[in-house]
Each structure stands twice: as C-alpha cells, then as structure tokens.
C-alpha positions in Angstrom: -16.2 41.7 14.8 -17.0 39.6 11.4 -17.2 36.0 12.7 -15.6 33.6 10.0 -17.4 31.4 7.9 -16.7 27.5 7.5 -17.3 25.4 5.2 -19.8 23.3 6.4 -18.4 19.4 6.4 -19.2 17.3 3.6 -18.2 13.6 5.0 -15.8 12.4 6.7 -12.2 11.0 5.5 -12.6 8.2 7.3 -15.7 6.9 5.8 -14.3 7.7 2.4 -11.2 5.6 3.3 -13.1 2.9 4.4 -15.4 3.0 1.4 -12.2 2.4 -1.1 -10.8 0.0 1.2 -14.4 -2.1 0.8 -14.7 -1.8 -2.8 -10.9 -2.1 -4.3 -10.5 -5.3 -2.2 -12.7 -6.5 -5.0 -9.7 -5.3 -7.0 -6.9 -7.4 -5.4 -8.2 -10.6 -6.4 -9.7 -9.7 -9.9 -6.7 -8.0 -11.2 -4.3 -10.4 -10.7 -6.5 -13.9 -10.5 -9.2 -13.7 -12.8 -6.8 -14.1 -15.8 -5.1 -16.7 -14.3 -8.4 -18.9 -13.2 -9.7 -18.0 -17.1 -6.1 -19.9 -18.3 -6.2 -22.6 -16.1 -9.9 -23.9 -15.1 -11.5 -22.6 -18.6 -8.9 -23.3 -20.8 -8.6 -19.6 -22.9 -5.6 -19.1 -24.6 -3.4 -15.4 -23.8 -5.5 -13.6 -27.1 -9.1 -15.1 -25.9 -8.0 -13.7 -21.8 -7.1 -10.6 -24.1 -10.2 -10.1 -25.7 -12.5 -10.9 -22.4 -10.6 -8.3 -20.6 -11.2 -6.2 -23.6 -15.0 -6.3 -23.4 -14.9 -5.7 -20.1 -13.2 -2.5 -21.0 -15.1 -1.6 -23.6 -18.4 -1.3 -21.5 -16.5 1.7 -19.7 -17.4 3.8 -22.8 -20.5 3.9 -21.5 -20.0 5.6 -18.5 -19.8 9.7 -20.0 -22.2 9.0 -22.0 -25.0 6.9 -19.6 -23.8 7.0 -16.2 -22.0 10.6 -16.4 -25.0 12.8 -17.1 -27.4 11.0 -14.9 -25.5 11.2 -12.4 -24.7 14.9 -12.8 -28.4 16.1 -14.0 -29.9 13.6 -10.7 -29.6 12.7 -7.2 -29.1 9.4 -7.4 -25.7 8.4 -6.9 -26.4 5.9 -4.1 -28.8 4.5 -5.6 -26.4 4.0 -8.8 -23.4 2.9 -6.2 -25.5 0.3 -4.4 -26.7 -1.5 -7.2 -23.1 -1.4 -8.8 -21.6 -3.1 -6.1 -24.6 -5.1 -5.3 -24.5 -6.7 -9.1 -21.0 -6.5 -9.9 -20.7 -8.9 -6.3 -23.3 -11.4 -7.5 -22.2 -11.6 -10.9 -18.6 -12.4 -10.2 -18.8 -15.5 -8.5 -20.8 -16.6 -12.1 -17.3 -17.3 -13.0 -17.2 -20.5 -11.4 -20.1 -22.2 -13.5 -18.0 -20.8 -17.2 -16.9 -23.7 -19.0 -16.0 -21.8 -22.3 -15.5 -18.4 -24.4 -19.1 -18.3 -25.6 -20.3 -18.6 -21.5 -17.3 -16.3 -19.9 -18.5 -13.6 -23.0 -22.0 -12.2 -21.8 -20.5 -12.4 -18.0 -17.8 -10.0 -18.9 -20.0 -7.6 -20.4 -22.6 -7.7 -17.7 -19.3 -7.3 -15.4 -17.7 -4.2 -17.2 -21.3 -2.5 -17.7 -21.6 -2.6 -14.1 -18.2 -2.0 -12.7 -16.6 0.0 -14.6 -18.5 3.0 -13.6 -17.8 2.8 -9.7 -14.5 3.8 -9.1 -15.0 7.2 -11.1 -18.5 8.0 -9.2 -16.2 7.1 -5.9 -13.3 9.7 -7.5 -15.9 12.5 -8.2 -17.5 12.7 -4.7 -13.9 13.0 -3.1 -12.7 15.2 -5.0 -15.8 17.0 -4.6 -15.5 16.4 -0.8 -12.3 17.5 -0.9 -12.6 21.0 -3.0 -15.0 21.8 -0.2 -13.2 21.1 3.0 -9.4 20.5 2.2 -7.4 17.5 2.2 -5.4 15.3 -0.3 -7.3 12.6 -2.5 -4.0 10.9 -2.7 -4.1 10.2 0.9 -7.2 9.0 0.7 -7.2 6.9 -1.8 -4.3 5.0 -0.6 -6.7 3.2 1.5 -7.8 1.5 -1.5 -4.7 0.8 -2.8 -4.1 -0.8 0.8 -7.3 -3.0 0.4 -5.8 -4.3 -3.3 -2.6 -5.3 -1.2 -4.8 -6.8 1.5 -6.7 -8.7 -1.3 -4.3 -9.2 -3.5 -1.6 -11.4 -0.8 -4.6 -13.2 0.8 -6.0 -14.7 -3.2 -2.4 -16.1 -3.8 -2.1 -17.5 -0.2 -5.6 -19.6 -0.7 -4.7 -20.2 -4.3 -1.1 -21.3 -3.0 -3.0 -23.6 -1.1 -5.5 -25.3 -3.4 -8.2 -23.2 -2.4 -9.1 -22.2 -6.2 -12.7 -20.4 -5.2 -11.6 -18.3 -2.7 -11.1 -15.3 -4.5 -14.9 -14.8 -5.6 -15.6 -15.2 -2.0 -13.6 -12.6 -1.6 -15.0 -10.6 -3.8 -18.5 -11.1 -3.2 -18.2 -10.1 0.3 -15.8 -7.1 -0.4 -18.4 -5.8 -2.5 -21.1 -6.5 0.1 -19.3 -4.3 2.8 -18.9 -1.6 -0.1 -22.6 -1.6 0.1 -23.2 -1.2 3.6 -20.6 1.9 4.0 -22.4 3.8 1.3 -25.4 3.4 3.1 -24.2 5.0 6.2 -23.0 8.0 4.6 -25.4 11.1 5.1 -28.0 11.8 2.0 -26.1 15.2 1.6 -23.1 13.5 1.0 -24.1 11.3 -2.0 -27.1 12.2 -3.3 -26.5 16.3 -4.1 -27.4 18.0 -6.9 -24.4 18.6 -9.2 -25.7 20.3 -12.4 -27.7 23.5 -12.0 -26.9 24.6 -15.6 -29.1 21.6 -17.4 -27.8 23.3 -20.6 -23.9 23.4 -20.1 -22.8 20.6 -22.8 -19.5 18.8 -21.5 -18.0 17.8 -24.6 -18.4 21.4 -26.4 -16.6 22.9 -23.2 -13.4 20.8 -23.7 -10.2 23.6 -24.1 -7.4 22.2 -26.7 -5.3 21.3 -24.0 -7.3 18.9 -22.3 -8.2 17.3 -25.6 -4.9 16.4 -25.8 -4.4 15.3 -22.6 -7.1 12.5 -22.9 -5.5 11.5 -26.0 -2.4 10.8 -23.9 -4.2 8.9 -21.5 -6.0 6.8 -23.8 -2.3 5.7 -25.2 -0.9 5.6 -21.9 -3.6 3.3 -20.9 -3.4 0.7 -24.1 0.6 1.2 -23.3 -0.4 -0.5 -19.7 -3.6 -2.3 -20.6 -0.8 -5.5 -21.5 0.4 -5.2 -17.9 -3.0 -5.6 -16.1 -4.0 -8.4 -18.1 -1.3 -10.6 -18.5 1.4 -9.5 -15.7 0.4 -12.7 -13.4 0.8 -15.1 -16.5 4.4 -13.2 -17.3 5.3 -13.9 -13.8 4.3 -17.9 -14.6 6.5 -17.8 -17.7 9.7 -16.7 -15.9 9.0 -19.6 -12.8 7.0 -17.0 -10.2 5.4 -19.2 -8.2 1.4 -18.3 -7.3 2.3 -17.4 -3.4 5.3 -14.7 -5.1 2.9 -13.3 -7.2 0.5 -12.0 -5.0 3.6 -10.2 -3.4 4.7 -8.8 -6.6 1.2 -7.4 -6.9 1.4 -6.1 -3.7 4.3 -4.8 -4.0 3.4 -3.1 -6.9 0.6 -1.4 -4.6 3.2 -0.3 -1.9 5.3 1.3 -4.4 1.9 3.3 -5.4 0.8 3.9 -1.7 4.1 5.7 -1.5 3.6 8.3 -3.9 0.0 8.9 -3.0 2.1 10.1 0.2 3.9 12.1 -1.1 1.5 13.5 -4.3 -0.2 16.5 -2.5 2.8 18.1 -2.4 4.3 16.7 -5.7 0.9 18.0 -7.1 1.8 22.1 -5.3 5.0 22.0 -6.9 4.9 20.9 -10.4 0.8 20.7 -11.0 -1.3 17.6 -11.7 -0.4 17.6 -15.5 3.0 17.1 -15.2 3.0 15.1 -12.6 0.1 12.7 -14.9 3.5 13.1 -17.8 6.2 11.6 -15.3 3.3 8.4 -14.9 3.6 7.7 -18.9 7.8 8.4 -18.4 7.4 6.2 -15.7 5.8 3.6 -17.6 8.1 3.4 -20.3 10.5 2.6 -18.6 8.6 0.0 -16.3 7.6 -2.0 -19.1 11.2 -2.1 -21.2 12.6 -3.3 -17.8 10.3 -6.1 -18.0 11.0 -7.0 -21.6 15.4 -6.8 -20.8 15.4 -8.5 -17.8 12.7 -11.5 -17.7 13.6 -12.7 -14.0 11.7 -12.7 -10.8 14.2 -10.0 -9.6 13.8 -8.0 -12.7 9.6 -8.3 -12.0 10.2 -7.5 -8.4 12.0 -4.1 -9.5 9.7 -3.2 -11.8 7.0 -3.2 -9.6 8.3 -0.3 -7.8 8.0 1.8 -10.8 4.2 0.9 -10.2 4.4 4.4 -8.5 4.8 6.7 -11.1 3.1 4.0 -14.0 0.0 4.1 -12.0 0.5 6.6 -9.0 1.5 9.5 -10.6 -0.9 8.5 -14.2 -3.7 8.1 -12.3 -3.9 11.1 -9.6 -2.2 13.3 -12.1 -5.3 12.3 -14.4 -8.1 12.7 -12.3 -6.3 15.9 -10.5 -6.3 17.3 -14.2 -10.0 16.5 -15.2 -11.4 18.2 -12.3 -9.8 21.2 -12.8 -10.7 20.8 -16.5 -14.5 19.9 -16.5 -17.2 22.2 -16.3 -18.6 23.2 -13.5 -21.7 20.8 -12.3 -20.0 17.9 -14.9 -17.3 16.5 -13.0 -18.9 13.2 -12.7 -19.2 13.1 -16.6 -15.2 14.2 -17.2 -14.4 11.5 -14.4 -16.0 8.8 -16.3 -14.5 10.6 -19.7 -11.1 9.7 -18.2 -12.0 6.4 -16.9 -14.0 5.4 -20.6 -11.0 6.5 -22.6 -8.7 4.4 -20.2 -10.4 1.8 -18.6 -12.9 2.0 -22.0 -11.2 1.9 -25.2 -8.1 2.1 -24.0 -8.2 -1.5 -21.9 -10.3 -2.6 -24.8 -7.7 -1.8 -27.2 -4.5 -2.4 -25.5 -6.0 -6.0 -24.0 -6.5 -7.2 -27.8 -3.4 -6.3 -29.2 -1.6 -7.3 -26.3 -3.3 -10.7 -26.1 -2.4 -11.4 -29.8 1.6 -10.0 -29.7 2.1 -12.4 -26.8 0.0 -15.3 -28.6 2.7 -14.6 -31.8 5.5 -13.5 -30.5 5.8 -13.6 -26.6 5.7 -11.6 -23.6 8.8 -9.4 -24.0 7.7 -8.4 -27.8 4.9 -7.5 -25.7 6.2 -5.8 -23.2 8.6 -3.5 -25.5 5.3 -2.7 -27.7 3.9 -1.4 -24.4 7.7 0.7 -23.9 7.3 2.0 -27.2 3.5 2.9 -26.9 3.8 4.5 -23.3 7.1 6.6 -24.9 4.8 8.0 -27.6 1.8 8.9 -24.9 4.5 10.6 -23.3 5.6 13.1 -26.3 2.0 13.6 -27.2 1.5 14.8 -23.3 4.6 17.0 -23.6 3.4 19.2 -26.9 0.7 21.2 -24.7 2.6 20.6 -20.9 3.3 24.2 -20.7 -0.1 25.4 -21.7 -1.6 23.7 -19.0 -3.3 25.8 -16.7 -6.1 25.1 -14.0 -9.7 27.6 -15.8 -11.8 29.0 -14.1 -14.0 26.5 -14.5 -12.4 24.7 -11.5 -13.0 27.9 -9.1 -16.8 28.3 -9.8 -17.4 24.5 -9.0 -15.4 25.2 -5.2 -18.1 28.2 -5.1 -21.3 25.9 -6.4 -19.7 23.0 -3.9 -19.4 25.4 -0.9 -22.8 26.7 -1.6 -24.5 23.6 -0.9 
C-alpha cells in the first residue's frame, strides 16, 4: 500500500496571527492619531499633513525595486523584518521632539523607507505558508485587523484623557513584541530560499491582465488615500469627539474582520479578482456617503462599508498578485502591489487630497475620492473576465512543497 505524502508544516497559524496582531497594533494608533497630533501639537495645516503622509508613501516605491529582489534572490527576511520593526519602533516616538514641517520631513521618510516594506514581507510568507499547507489568509489576517481595533480604541481613550504621548508608547512597544515573535519562528519558516531561477525578470513576466489590474489599484488606492489621512480630522469637523473616533476606526476594522470571515469562500465562488472589483464598488460608494451625509451617524455607517473598501480591495489584491507573479517573485509582486498603493498611490492621493480639503473642504474631497474609486472600478471591469489564475501560481505550490 502507497503511504500518502504530507506536506511537511511550514509554521504555525497561530504564530502568524500573533505576529500581525504585534505589528498592526502599531497601525491603530498611527493611522488614526498621527495626523491628528501633526494638526494640533505641530501646527501643519490639512495640505502640509497631506504631503507628510505623502512622503511616507512615496518611500513604498522602493520596496519592488530594493526590498523585493533581495528578499527573493536571499535568505534574509528576518533579518530584514527585525530591523524594520526594530527602527520603524525607535523612530516613531521622534515625533514628539518635531516642532515644524522642515523637522517632521526627514522623520517621515526615514518612517516610510522602513515601514512600508513590512506588511508585504508579512503577506508573502502567509500566503506562502498557506499555498503549502491550506488555510485562509483572510482568517489570518484578521488578527491584525483585531490588534488595529485593540490599538486603535485604547489611543482615543488616553487621548480622551489628556494623555497626548501615549500612542508612541504604544507603538514602540507594539513593534518591540513584533520583534520578538519573529524571532521565535523556525529558520525554515523565514529565512528560505525563494528564487531558484536568478534569471526570471518580474516585470517582463507581467500578462496584460494583471497590468491592468495594478493600474486599478493604484487608482483605487489614491481614491482612498483621502480617507486614511484625513478621516479623524473629518470626524472633528462634523463634532466627533476624540473617545467616538477611535470607535469609528474600530468600527471600521469590525466591519473588515467580517469579511475576512467570510472571504475564503467569497474568494471559491467568484475568484480574488472580482472580489478585489466589489472593494473599489465598495469604495465609491463609502466615500459619496461621506460627502451627502456629513453627520456622526452618516460616519458611523460608512465605516461598515470599510469591509468591502478595504476588505475585499485588499485580500482581493494580494489573492490576485500571488496567483499572478512568477514563480520564486512573490515577495517582489507583493511589494509591486503595496508600492503602487501604499507608494505612489498614498503619495498621490495624500497631496491632492490635502489641497482639495485646504480649498474647498472635506465633502469636495470626499466626492473626488467617489468619482476616482468609480473610475478604478471601470478600468478593473475591462479585463474582469479574462482573469484567470497561470500557471505560474501552480509551479510556485510545487517549488513551496519542495522545500
């Protein structure tokens, strides 16, 4: 009798789980706080926030470019992950000695050059992980999405409460328990060898398709880039007081949590590329909501749209780029989706945004992010039902099971 052959466990969920529980509790307070401390303790106007945010973004195009092919042609993604979290934790609390643009400018580019590569390192290993063994990345990464709650509710409590600093203690330790977890994960685990063709070029692989796809993301992303940098200060314009807007964040993140319950089977139904073009519908509609009905209730019920505007977008998007990338460069298309989004399109979108609400306020804003995610959203639709998974995506399950 043929005995069966397993897959040989990668890692386990749980230390994955905890991993993006560590390191997007860093999230929950910088999201939502650090444009808020910028206004108030430094002084920035909405278009100077804008373009800090922007050059935080706009070190993300580094990442397929730098951090992509080292990572994939090396085996030194903990080495890469550790001193991410270890300088992205020191550097934030640097904040609290800014007192104006020209001081708060080098910080956020040390910040984004930094940062901005983690999350996508995190996404390729479980996805890798999970090619290998089985599982749902949305389930997964949920846990994260829990920590930005979890982070997120206990900034605006302490800030509720005078304590102004608090969330880059926060931070500093989040990212400090980030650091430890990766170091308890097995050397197999992190530090394997990705790329055994040294010659397979990435950005010659790319089908039509997918092109297109990441055009869509980028304008989804400058669609939503508005959002993530000024939804706090929209929530001070309409009377949201600082305790209310840590549970509109969060419950923003529940909404989110929700579908990454639900997205596994979503994803076996209708495939990750349509479920990535209900995220830019999704967003649309989110941010017209905003600009129609400026109230707390109105925020509140936009928030929960927060699960296809972000849910769906974002496990949709990394669903379709590994599937997409060539085998032995998934790290490289991760941080292709995250430069175009997180990259130019936060850079772009944080700008513009910044200097519509500076002119003309935060619904003009808001309905130029409607209109913008509406476009993404046709753009996605002219190749949705070309979309196929290659076979690119079934030789890396082979090369990851081989290891």
């Amino acid at each position: 009798m043929r005995r069966a052959v397993r897959c040989p466990a990668i890692g386990s969920p749980v230390r994955y789980a905890v991993l993006y529980f560590a390191h997007f509790l860093a999230f929950g307070v910088y999201n939502p706080y650090l444009p808020l401390y910028l206004s108030r303790q430094v002084g920035l106007s909405q278009s100077q926030i804008g373009s800090v945010l922007a050059l935080f973004g706009a070190m993300g195009l580094a990442g397929p470019f730098l951090w992509g092919p080292i990572t994939d042609r090396t085996s030194r993604r903990r080495m890469l992950l550790v001193a991410g979290f270890a300088m992205s934790g020191a550097l934030y609390p640097l904040y609290l000695a800014v007192g104006g643009m020209a001081q708060v400018v080098p910080l956020a580019i040390a910040m984004g050059l930094v940062m901005t590569p983690l999350a996508p390192l995190l996404d390729d290993m479980l996805l890798r992980h999970i090619r290998a063994t089985g599982g749902e990345y949305g389930r997964t990464r949920l846990w994260g999405s829990a920590a930005f709650i979890v982070g997120s509710m206990a900034a605006g409590w302490l800030l509720g409460r005078g304590f102004v600093r608090s969330q880059f203690a926060i931070f500093a330790a989040a990212e400090a328990a980030a650091i430890a977890v990766i170091l308890a994960f097995p050397d197999r685990e992190v530090n394997y060898r990705a790329a055994e063709r040294k010659d397979l070029h990435f950005w010659r692989a790319l089908s039509g398709p997918f092109v297109v796809f990441l055009v869509a993301a980028f304008l989804g992303r400058v669609a939503s880039a508005g959002y993530y940098a000024f939804f706090s200060l929209y929530l001070e314009s309409i009377g949201v007081g600082d305790s209310m807007k840590g549970v509109a964040w969060a419950l923003g993140v529940v909404a989110e949590i929700g579908m990454m319950l639900v997205a596994g089977r979503i994803l076996r139904r209708i495939g990750a590329y349509r479920l990535f073009l209900w995220g830019l519908v999704g967003s649309a509609v989110r941010y017209a909501l905003y600009a129609v009905w400026p109230t707390a209730t109105g925020a509140m019920v936009g928030q929960l749209l927060h699960s296809f505007a972000f849910g769906a977008f974002f496990i949709g998007g990394v669903t379709v780029v590994s599937e997409f990338s060539p085998p032995g460069r998934t790290a490289t298309g991760q941080l292709a989706f995250s430069a175009l989004c997180l990259g130019a399109g936060n850079t772009i979108g944080s700008l513009v945004s910044g200097y519509v609400a500076d002119l003309w306020g935060y619904r003009a804003m808001y309905l130029a992010s409607a209109a913008l995610a509406v476009a993404a959203s046709l753009v996605a639709l002219a190749v949705a039902r070309r979309v196929t998974a290659p076979a690119a995506a079934a030789a890396e399950v082979e090369a990851v099971r081989a290891t």
